[in-house]
N, C-alpha and C positions, 0 to 999 in steps of 0.2 A: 589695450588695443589688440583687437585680432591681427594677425599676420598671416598672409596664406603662406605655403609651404614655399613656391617659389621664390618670394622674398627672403626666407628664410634659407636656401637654397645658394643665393649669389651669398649672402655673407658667410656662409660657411667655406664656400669657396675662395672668396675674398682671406680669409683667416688664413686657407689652408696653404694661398700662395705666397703668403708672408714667411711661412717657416718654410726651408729649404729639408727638412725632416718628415713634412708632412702633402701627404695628397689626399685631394678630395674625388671615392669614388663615387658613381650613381648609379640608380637601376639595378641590373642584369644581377650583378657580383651576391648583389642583399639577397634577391631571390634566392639565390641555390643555399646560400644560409639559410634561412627560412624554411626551406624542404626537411628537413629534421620535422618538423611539424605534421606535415601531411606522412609521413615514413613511421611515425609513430601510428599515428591513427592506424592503416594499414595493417598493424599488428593488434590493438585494439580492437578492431572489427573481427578482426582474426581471430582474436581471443573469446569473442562473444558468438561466431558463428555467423556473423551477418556479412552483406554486402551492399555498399549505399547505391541509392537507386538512383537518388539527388545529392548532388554536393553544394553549396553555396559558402561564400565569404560576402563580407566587405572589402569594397574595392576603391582605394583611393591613389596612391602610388603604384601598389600592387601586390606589397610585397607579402603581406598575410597571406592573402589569396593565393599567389603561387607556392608560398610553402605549402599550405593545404591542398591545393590541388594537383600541384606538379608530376608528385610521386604516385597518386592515382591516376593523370593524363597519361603518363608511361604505361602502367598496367590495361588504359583502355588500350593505346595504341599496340600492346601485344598480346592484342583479344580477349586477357584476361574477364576482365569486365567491360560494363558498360555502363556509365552513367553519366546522367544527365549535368554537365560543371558550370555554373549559373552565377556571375559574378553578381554584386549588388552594388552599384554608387548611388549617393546622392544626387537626387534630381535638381539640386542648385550646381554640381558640376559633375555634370554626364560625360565626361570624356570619351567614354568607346560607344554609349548608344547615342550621340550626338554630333561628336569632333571629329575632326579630320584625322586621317592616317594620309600622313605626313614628316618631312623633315622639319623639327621644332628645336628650340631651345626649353633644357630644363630648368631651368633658370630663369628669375624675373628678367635680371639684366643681360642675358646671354652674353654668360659666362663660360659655358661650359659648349664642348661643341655640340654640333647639330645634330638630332637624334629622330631616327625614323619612330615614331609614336601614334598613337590617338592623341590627339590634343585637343584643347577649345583656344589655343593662342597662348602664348607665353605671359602676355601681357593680360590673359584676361583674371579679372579680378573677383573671384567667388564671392555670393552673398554670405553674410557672418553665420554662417550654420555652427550649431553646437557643437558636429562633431569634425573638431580642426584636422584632425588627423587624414580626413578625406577632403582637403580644401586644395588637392592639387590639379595643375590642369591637364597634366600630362599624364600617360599612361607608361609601365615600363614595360620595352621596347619588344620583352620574351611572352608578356602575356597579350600584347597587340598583334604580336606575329601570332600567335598563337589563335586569337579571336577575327582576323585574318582569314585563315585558316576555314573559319566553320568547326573548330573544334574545342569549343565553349560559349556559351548565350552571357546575356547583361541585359540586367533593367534597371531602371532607378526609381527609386522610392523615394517621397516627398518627406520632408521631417518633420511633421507631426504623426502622421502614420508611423516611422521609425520611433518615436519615443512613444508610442502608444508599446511597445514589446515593451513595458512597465509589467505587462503581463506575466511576462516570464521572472520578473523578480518575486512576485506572487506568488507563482505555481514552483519555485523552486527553491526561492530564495536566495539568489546571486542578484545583484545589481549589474547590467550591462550599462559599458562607454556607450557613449553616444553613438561611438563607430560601428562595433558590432550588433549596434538594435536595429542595421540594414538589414542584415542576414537574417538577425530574427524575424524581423515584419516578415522578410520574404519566404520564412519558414514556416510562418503563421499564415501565411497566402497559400503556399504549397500543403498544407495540413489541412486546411478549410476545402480546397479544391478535393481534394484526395476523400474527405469525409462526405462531401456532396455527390463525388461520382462512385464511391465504393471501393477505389482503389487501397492497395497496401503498401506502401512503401516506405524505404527507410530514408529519411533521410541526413544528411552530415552537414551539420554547422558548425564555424567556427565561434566560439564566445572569448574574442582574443583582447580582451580588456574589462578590468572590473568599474563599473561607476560611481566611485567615493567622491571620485572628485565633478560628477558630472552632476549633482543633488541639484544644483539652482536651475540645473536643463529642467529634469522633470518637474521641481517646482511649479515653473513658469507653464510646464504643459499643463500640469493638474490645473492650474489657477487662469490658465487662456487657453490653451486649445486651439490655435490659429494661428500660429508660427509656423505657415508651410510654403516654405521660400520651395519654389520650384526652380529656379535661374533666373539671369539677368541676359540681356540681349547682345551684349557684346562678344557672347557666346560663335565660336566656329559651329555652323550645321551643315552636315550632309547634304550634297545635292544644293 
């Protein structure tokens, strides 16, 4: 049985206020962990002479995403660079290009308190997409301020297009999770765009999970091809 995240979410907090030794944090706290991430690359770019023109992650929580992009949004905010920070969810739960910015609970059972977010509803319940790790409905609360803002885009991509970057296990020989073959598809959009109009650019993905265990997704893709949940209607939409 699939579990979306927020389910998973009340019982860990459930757990956590059983022990008097332990608390359960959310959000914000994982991000600035995670910036180690994006803080390396920074010096990898550096190393190679380049500077990305595009950034993209998968975006589910969020918390990949702002490691990789955090420590670059700083360097655009002090003119250093410029580029373009381009999140990618799942078009079965589009939380920033579809949900409210709102106070939400993160949690199935609101649990935990109230959190200004993107959200599609606490309660709403993602179709079984393959890659669980983005089956959350909420956004964390630094990358929604942040997208807020004007100072990062988001699109979602359907999943069979995501598991179509099968491609890059091909041309490289890594297998991508289910979750980072967002970034790719959208890396494989920005490449294809880029080769049609003539442009050059660099751009920066994350490939933040290997797919050993993800082998029955692409099965299923190679042998149907028509697994492409876009959402369910109990979705919060804009407007």
């Amino acid at each position: 049985m699939l579990l979306k995240l927020g389910i998973t979410i009340s019982e860990a907090v459930e757990v956590a206020a059983k022990n008097a030794y332990s608390k359960y944090c959310l959000h914000n706290h994982i991000l600035l962990h995670h910036s180690v991430i994006g803080e390396e690359w920074i010096k990898q770019m550096e190393a190679i002479g380049e500077t990305p023109d595009v950034i993209k992650g998968c975006t589910g929580g969020g918390s990949n995403f702002a490691g990789l992009s955090f420590p670059f949004l700083r360097e655009k905010l002090n003119k250093k660079i410029n580029p373009v920070i381009r999140a990618v969810e799942p078009a079965a739960c589009p939380s920033l290009t579809k949900g409210v910015y709102t106070y939400d609970y993160g949690d199935t059972a609101g649990m935990t308190p109230l959190i200004k977010m993107h959200t599609l509803g606490h309660d709403f319940v993602p179709d079984p997409i393959h890659a669980g790790g983005l089956r959350y409905h909420g956004m964390a609360p630094l990358i929604s301020h942040v997208f807020d803002l004007g100072l990062m885009e988001a699109i979602a991509i359907p999943q069979t297009e995501c598991l179509g970057a099968i491609q890059f296990a091909r041309s490289e020989g890594l297998i991508p999770a289910s979750e980072p073959t967002h970034a790719i598809a959208a890396t494989i959009r920005e490449a294809i765009r880029c080769r049609e109009t003539g442009e050059a650019k660099v751009i920066l993905t994350a490939m933040c999970g290997h797919g050993h265990f993800d082998l029955p997704a692409y099965e299923k893709y190679l042998q149907v091809k028509k697994d492409n949940f876009v959402g369910n209607e109990n979705a919060k939409h804009k407007g």
